[in-house]
C-alpha positions as CSV (number, residue, x, y, z in Angstrom):
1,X,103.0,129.8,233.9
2,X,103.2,127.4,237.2
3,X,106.5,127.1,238.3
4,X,106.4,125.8,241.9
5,X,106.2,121.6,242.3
6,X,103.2,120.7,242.4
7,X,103.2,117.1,244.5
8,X,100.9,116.2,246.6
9,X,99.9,119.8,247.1
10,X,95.9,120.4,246.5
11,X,94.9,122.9,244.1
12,X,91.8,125.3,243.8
13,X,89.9,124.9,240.5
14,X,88.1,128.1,239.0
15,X,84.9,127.3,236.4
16,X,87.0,127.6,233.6
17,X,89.5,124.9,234.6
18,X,87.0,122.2,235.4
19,X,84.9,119.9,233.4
20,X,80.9,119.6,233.0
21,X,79.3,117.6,236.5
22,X,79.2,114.1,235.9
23,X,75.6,112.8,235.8
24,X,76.7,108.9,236.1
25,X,79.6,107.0,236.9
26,X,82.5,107.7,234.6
27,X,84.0,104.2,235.1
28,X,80.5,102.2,234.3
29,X,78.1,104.7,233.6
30,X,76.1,104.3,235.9
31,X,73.7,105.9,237.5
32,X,73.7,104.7,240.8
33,X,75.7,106.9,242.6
34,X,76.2,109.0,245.6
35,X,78.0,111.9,247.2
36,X,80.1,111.6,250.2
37,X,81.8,114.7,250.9
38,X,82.9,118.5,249.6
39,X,86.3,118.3,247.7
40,X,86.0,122.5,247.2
41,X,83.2,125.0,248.0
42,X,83.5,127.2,244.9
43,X,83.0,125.9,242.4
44,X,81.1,123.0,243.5
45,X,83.3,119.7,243.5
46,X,82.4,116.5,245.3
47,X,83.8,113.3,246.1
48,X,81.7,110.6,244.7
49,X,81.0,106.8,244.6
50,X,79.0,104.6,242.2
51,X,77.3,101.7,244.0
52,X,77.4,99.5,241.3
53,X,81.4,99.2,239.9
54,X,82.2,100.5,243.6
55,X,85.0,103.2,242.0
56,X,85.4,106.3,243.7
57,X,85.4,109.9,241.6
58,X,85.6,113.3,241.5
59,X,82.6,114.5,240.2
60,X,83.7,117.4,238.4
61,X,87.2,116.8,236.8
62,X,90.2,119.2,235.6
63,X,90.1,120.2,232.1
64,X,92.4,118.5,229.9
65,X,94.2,122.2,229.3
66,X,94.6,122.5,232.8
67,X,96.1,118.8,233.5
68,X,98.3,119.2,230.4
69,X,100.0,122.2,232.5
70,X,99.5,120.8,235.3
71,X,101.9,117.6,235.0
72,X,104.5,119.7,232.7
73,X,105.0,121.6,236.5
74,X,104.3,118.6,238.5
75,X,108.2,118.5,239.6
76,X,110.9,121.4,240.5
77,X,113.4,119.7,238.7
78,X,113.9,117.4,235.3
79,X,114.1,113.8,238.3
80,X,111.1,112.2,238.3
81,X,109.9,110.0,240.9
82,X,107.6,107.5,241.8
83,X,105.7,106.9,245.0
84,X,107.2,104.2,245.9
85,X,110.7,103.8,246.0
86,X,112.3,101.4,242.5
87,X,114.5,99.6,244.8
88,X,111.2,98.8,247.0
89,X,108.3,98.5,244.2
90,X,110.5,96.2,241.3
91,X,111.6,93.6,244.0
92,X,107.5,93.8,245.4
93,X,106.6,93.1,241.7
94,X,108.7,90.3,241.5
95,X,107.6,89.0,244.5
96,X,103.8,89.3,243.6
97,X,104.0,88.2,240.0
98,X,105.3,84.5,241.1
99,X,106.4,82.3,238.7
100,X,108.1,84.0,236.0
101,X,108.3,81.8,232.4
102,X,111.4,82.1,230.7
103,X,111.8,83.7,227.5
104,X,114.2,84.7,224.8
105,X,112.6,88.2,224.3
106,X,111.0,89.0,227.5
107,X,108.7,92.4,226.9
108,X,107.6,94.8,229.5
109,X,105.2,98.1,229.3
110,X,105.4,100.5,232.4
111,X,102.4,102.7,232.0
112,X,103.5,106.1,233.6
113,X,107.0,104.9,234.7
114,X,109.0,108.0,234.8
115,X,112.4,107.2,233.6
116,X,111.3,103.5,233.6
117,X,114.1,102.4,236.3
118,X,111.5,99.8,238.0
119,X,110.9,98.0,234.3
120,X,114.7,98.0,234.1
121,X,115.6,96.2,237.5
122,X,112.8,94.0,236.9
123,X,114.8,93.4,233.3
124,X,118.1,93.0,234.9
125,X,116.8,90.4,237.5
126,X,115.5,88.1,234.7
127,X,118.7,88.2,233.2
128,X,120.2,87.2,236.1
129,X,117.9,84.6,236.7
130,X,118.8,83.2,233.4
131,X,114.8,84.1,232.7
132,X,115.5,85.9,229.2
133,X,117.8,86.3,227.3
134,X,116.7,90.2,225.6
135,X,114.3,92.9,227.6
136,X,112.4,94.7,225.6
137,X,110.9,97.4,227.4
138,X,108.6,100.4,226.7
139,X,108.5,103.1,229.0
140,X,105.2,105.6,228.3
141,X,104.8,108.8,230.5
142,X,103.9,112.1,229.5
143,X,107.3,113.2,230.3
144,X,109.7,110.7,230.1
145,X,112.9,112.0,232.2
146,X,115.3,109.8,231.0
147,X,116.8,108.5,227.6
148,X,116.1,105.3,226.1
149,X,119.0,103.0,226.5
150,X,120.3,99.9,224.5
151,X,122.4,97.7,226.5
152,X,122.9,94.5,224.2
153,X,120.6,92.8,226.2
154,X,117.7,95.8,227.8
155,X,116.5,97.9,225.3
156,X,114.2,100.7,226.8
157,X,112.1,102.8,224.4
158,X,110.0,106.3,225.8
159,X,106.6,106.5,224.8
160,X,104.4,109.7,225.2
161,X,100.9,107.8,225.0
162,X,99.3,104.3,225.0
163,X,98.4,105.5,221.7
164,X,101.5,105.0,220.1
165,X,101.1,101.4,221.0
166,X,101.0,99.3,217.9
167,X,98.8,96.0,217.2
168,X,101.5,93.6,217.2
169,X,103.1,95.5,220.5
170,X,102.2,92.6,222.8
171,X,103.8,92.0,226.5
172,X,105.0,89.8,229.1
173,X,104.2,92.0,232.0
174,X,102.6,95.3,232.1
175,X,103.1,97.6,235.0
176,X,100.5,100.6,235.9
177,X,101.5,101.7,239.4
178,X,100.0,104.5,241.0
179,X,98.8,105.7,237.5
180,X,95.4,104.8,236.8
181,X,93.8,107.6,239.6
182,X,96.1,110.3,237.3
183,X,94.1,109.7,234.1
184,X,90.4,111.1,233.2
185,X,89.9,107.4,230.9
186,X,90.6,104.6,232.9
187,X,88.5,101.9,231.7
188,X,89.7,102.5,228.3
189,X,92.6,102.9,229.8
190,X,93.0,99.7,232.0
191,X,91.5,97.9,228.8
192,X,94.2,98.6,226.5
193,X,96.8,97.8,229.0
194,X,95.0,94.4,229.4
195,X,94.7,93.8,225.7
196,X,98.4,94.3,225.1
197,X,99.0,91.2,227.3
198,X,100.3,88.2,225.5
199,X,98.6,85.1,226.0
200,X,99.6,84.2,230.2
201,X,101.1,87.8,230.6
202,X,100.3,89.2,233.8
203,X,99.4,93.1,234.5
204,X,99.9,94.9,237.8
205,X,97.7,97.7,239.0
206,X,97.9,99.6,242.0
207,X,96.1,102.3,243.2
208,X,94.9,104.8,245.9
209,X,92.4,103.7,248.3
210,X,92.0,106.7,250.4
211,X,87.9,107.5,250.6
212,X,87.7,105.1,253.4
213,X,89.5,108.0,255.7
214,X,87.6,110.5,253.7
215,X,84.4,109.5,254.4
216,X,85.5,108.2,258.7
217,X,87.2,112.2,258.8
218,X,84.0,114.1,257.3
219,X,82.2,112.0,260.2
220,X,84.1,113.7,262.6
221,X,84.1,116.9,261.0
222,X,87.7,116.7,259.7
223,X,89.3,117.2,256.4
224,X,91.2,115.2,254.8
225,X,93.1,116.0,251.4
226,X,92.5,113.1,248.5
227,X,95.2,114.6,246.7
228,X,93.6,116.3,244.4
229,X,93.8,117.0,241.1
230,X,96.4,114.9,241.2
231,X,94.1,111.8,242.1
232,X,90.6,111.5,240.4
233,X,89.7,108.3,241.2
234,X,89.7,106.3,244.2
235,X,89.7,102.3,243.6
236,X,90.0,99.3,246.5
237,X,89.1,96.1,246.9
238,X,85.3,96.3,246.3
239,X,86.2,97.9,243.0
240,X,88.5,95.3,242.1
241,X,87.1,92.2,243.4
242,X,84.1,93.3,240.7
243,X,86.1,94.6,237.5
244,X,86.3,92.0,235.3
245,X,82.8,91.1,235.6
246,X,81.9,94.5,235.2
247,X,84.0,94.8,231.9
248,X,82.9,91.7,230.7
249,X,86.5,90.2,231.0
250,X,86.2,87.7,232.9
251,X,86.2,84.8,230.0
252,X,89.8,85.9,229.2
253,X,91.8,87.1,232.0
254,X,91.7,86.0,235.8
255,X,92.5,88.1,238.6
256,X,94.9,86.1,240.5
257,X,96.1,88.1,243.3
258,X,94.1,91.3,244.8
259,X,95.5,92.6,248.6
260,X,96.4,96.4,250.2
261,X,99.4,97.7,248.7
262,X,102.9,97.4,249.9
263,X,104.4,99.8,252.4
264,X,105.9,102.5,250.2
265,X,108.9,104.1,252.7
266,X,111.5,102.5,254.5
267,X,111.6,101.7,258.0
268,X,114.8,103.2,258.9
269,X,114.0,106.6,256.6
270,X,110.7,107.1,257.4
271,X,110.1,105.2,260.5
272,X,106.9,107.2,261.7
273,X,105.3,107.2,258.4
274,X,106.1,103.3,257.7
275,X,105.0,102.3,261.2
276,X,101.8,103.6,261.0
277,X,101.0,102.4,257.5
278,X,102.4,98.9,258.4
279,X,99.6,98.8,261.3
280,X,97.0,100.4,259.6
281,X,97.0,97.8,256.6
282,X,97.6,94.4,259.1
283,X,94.1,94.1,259.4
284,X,93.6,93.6,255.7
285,X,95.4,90.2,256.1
286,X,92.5,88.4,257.5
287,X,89.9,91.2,256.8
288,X,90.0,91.9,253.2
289,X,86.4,92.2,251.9
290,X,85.5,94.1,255.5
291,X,88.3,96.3,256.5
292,X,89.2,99.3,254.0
293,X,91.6,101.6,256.0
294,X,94.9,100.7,254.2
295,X,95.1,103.6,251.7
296,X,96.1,101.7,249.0
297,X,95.3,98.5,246.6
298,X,97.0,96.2,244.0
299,X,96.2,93.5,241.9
300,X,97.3,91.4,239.4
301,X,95.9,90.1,236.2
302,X,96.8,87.5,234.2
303,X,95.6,86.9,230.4
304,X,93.9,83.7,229.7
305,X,92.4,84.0,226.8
């Protein structure tokens, strides 16, 4: 049994912990794709990209036995976190989303939300705002920390897979932050999510975007760690900017907003870390579609159809 945290620490894979080599893109199946760098000598693994959906991948992924143990030991303790901090990511969200419609049952899904606190304070603003008058929230994550609540007005329900997801489950906004790079499915994934919009229901991604340094640091003969097997997929703007064609989407949903991520840490409790992310992702601003060192991506996606 693992019994040490496991966050952001990189892990060696034996043979019988890893999946067969993928022969095409796992994302678009593809077979356009190329190699750009040694993850681990023994057994083989390689970071790879596929030239046609633009989605970076591990080409030989964790076992689902492994994973499975894996993310019951992710954390020392039963607190869960997320990258970014609630306080930071729900205001961001709200921020990003714009225009919120009100609603007498306002319903939100956060895919891989830990205890679910960002859905909540997202929730509790709408209230305030006079937006809704109930929350309805579903929480999914593998292990859900916390318990689900009923408040009068914010209900919160724990999920342990998408799959419990019923056909009339249908929502307002859907939140997968910093999940999609976690799962070894995420265009079915990122589908279902999208098909459990309602009709003008909006869905916000956001995920790593860190091949860009892996790729500059293997030119220099540096490594870099890509967080794995925590992170199997790497997807920025070029990945984005090309999905919903890709998926054949693009008739019912509309990607409205696509930019780097926000700043995850705090100025005054990080202020190394937060200056140097703040400078590295300025030149996105005016140089989205050309300038990739930001480390991270979001979009949002509304439902048109």
């Amino acid at each position: 049994m693992l019994n040490k945290s496991r966050y952001n620490r990189r892990e060696l894979l034996r043979e019988d912990q890893l999946d067969a080599r993928f022969e095409k893109c796992p994302f678009c199946f593809s077979r356009d794709t190329d190699k750009i760098g040694r993850i681990q000598e023994e057994p083989e693994i390689n970071a790879a990209e596929c030239n046609r959906c633009k989605i970076g991948f591990v080409d030989r992924q964790p076992a689902e036995h492994y994973l499975i143990e894996y993310y019951r030991n992710y954390y020392k303790s039963s607190k869960r976190y997320t990258t970014a901090e609630s306080s930071i990511l729900s205001k961001h969200i709200i921020k990003q989303i714009g225009e919120l419609s009100s609603s007498e049952n306002y319903s939100i899904l956060d895919f891989g939300g830990g205890d679910g606190s960002i859905a909540q304070i997202i929730g509790q603003y709408l209230i305030k705002k006079d937006l809704a008058g109930k929350i309805n929230i579903i929480n999914v994550d593998y292990y859900p920390s916390a318990p689900g609540i009923d408040s009068g007005r914010i209900t919160l329900e724990h999920f342990n897979s998408l799959d419990q997801l019923r056909l009339e489950h249908k929502f307002d906004l859907i939140i997968a932050s910093a999940i999609l790079e976690h799962v070894k499915n995420p265009a079915s994934i990122s589908l279902k999510l999208l098909n459990s919009l309602k009709s003008g229901g909006k869905c916000y991604f956001r995920t790593p975007y860190i091949y860009p340094f892996f790729k500059i640091f293997r030119f220099i003969r540096m490594s870099i760690d890509i967080q794995f097997p925590g992170h199997l997929f790497d997807m920025g703007n070029l990945f984005w900017s090309s999905f919903l064609k890709n998926q054949n989407l693009s008739k019912d949903f509309h990607l409205i907003k696509s930019q780097t991520s926000l700043v995850e840490t705090l100025l005054k409790k990080d202020p190394v870390k937060s200056t140097i992310s703040y400078l590295l992702k300025l030149p996105s601003r005016n140089l989205k579609n050309h300038y990739h060192l930001v480390g991270g991506w979001e979009v949002i996606i509304e439902k048109i159809g």
